[in-house]
N, C-alpha and C positions, 0 to 999 in steps of 0.2 A: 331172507335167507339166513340159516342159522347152522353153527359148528356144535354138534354137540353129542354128548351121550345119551343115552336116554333117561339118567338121573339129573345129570351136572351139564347144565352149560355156561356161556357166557357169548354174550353178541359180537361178534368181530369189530363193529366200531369202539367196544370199550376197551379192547385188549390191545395193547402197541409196547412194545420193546417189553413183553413178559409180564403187565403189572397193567393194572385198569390207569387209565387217565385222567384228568381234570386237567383243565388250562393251566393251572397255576404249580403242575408239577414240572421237576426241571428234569433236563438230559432225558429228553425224550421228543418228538416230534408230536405235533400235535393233531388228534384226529379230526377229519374232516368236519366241519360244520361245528365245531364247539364254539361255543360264544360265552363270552361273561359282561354284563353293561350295569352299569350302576344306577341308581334313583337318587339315593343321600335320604333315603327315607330309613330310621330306624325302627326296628320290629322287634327290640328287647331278646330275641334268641331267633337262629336257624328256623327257616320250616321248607318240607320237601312239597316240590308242585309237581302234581303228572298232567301233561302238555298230548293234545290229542287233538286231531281234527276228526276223528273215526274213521280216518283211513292209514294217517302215517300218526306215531307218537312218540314220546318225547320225555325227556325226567328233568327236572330241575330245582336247583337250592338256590333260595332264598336267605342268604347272611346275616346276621343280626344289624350288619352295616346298612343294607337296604341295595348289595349288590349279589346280579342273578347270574347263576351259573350253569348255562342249560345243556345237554348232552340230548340232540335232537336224532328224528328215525334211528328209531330203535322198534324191531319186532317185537312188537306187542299186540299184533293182532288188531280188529277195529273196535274192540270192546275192551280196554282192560280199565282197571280198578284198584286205587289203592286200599292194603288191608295190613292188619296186623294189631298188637294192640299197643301197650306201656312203651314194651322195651326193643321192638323189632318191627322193621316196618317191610313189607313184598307188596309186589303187584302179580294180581292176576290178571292173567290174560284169557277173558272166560275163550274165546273161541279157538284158543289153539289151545285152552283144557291143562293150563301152564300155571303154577305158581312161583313167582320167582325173587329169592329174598334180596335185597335192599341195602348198600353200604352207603348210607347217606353223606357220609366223609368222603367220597369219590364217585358218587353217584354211578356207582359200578355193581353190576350182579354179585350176586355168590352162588347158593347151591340153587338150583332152579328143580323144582318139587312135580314127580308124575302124580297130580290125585285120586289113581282109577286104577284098578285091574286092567290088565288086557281084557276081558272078556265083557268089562261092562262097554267098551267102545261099540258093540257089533250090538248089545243088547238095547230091542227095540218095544217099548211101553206105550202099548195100545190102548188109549183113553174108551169108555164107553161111547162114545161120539167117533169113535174110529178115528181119530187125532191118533198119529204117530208120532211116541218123542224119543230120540236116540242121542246118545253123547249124555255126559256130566254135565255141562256147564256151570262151573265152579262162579263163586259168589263172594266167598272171603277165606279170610286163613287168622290161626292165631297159633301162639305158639305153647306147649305146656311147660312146667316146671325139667323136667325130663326132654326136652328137645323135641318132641314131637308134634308135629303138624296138624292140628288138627281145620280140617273145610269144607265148609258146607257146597250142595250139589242140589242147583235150582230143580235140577232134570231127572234128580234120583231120591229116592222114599230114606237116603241113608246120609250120616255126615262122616265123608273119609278120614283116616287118621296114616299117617304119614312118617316112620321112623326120621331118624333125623340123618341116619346115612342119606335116604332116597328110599329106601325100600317098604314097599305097602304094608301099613300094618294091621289093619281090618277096618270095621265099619260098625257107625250104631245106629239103630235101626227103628226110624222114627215116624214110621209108615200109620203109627196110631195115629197121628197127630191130619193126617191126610183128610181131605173135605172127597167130594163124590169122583173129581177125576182120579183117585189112587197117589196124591203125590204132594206131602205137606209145603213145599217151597219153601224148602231152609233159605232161608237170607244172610242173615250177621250171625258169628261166632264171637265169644268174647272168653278169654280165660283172665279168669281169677281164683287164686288160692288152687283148690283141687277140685275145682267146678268146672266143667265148659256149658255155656249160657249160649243158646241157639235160637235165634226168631225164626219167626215159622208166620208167611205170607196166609196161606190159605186161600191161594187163586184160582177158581175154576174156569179151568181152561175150555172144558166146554159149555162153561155157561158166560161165555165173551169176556172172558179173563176179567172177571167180575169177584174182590173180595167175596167169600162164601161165610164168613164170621168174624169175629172180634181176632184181632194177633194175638199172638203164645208166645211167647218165651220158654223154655224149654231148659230145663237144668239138668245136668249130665254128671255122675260122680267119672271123673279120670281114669284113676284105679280102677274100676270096676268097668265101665261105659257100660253103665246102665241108668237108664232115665229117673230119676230121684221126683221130681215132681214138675209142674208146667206153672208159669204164671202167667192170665190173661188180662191182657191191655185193655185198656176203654177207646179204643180204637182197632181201626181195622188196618192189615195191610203193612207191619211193620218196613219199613221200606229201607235200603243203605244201612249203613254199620250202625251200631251202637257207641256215642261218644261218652267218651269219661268225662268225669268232676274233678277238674282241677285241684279243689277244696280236697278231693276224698284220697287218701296215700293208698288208700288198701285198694283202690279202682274198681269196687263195688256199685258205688252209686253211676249211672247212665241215663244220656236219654237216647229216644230215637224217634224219629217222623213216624207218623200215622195215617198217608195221605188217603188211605179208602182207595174211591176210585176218583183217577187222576181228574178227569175229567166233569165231574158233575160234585158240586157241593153237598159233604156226606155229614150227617148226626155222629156226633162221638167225638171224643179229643182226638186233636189235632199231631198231638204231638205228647208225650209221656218222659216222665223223670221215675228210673226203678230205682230200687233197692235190691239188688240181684242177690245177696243174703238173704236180706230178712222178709224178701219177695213184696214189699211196698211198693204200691204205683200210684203217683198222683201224674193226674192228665191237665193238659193244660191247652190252652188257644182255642178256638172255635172257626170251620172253616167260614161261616157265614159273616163272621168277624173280618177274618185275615183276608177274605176274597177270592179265595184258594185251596190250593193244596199246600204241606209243605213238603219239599221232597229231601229239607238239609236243616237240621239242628243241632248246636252244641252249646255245652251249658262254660258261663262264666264266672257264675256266683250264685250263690242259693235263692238272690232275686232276681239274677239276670242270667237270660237265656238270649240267643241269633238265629235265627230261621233265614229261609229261603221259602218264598211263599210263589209257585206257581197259579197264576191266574183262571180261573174258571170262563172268564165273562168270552172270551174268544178261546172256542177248545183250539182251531187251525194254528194258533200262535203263542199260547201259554204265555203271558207275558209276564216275567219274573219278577218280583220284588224281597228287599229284605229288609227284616225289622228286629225291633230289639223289644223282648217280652218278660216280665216278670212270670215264672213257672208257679210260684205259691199264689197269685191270684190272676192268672191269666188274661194281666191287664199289657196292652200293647204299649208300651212306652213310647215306640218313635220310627220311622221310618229312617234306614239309611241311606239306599240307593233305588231309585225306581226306574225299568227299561223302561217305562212311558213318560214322556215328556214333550215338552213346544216340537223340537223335532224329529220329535216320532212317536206318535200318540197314540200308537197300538202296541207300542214295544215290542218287544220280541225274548225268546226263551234265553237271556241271557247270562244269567248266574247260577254257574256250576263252580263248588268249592266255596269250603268255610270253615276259619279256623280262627281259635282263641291264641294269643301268642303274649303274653304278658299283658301289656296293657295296649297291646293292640289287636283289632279285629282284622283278618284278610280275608277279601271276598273274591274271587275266581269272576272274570268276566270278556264275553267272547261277541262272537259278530252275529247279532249285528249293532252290537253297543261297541263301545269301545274295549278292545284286545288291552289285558295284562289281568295284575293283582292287585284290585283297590283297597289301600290300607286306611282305618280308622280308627282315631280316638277313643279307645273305650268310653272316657271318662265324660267328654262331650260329642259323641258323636259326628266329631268332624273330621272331613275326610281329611287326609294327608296328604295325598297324593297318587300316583298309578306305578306301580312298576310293570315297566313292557316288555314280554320276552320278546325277542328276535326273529323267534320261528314259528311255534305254534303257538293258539291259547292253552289255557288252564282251564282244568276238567276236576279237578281233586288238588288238595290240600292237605297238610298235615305237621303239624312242629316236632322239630326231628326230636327224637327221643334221646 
């Protein structure tokens, strides 16, 4: 249930005596179901978690202290996603068609973003295979120099752009980039400098949602939103956001997963580190290596990279692993956490969320392994310890900005 206009809202659990909440504010009553429990585990800075079972969801920070602060059922639909890039962080709510930005300091909304025309809601994109697809289904957001919105739409040939009042500001129009069903499947949005950088899936949907070629990247001049040139991955399927280089201040350098198709062991890197400038791509990992897909990488140092390695070997169960990899020679360094083990040998799809946070790794992990956020050693790989939210798992990660 939700109070709002059709530009701006904000969720009634977060709003009480006129001002968003968090536990630790005073002169105020506290809203239902907030929780804050500590670990004593340190994580060197903040980082924000979105908490989801896909049906009811959840926002939470992570302190540098190693205590969580969760602000549980919150309308975000059964599918939402965290996005944004450097300096601003939202979630989308792809099926209620919502982006909505992020005050990590209160874990309270702000301006909550329409990414669509009225008229593309009713408009219905009839595949060759008579596949009917209707709605936007928004995918990410990032924000320009200028406040505007710009987010990609899995379901539309276009990437919206969004004034920063609320009001629509047009659209660019990336329908070249589309494989035979009409429809390139913008993915990740990334702004830097006066670029916007757009991955582009290339799934054919009537051919069983089967990569159709190598991912694109896609560079966008701002000013102009007009398509400057594309650059192709040695892999297929660019999949989830593009993460930044710590190392790099200008947030140029990225990598992003390359999982092909999920399910079956695909030729081609695994996983890619760009150069969104200077359009350099070196790929790295090999599925036939990793045993998988990977569906989550971020880079930590110019020899180390974290993955999340979905399993191949049982498609019914994806059982998940995560590792640590050198990107310049696609050597596996080590295993961190593996859902298969003595008691439970088939694991299960359990690690969602991954983030680099100083000198420590956080790994998001849900049921049917054990619920929280496994943090790790960079430097040796050893765990630290779990922090457990109170209400839901971890679906997404991120070190607040």
């Amino acid at each position: 249930m939700r109070t709002c206009s059709r530009v701006r809202m904000r969720h009634p659990l977060l709003v009480v005596c006129g001002f968003a909440v968090a536990p630790f504010l005073a002169g105020c009553g506290e809203s239902p179901g907030l929780s804050r429990t500590c670990s004593g585990i340190a994580i060197d800075a903040a980082s924000l978690v979105l908490l989801s079972t896909f049906q009811v969801s959840g926002l939470g920070r992570i302190d540098a202290d190693g205590c969580l602060t969760e602000v549980p059922d919150i309308a975000l639909g059964t599918d939402p996603a965290l996005a944004g890039g450097r300096n601003d962080v939202f979630v989308v709510a792809r099926d209620d068609q919502l982006v909505h930005e992020v005050h990590a300091d209160s874990l309270s909304f702000g301006r909550t973003f329409v990414p669509y025309e009225d008229a593309e809601l009713d408009e219905t994109h009839v595949l060759a295979c008579n596949q009917a697809v209707k709605g936007t289904n928004p995918q990410d957001a990032d924000i320009d120099a200028d406040g505007r919105l710009w987010v990609t739409r899995w379901d539309k040939p276009t990437v919206a752009i969004v004034e920063s009042d609320g009001s629509f500001s047009g659209k660019v129009d990336l329908s070249m980039f589309a494989d035979a069903d009409g429809l390139p499947e913008a993915s990740a949005v990334r702004i830097v400098g006066d670029r916007a950088y757009v991955t582009i899936e290339r799934i054919d949907r009537c051919g069983g949602y089967e990569p159709s070629g190598p991912g694109i990247i896609v560079e966008i001049d701002v000013a102009t939103r007009q398509v400057v040139k594309s650059i192709e991955l040695g892999g297929a399927n660019p999949f989830g956001r593009m993460t930044a280089a710590p190392w790099d201040a200008s947030g140029s350098t990225i990598a992003v997963a390359l999982p092909g198709r999920f399910l079956e062991i695909d030729d081609g890197d695994a996983a890619a580190m760009v150069d969104l400038k200077g359009g350099n791509v070196v790929g790295f990992g090999r599925e036939t290596e990793l045993g998988g897909s990977v569906t989550e990488v971020v880079l930590a140092a110019p020899d180390e990279a974290y993955m999340i390695v979905s399993n191949t070997d049982n498609p019914d169960i994806n059982a998940t692993h995560v590792v640590r990899i050198d990107p310049q020679t696609g050597q596996v360094a080590s295993t961190l956490i593996d859902s298969r083990g003595s008691d439970m040998p088939d694991g299960g799809f359990c690690h969602m969320g991954l983030a680099v946070v100083g000198e420590r790794i956080l790994v998001g992990s849900r049921p049917p392994c054990e619920t929280g956020v496994v943090v790790f050693e960079r430097q040796t790989g050893q765990q630290l310890g779990v922090i457990r939210p109170s209400n839901l798992p971890p679906i997404a990660l991120q070190a607040v900005p």
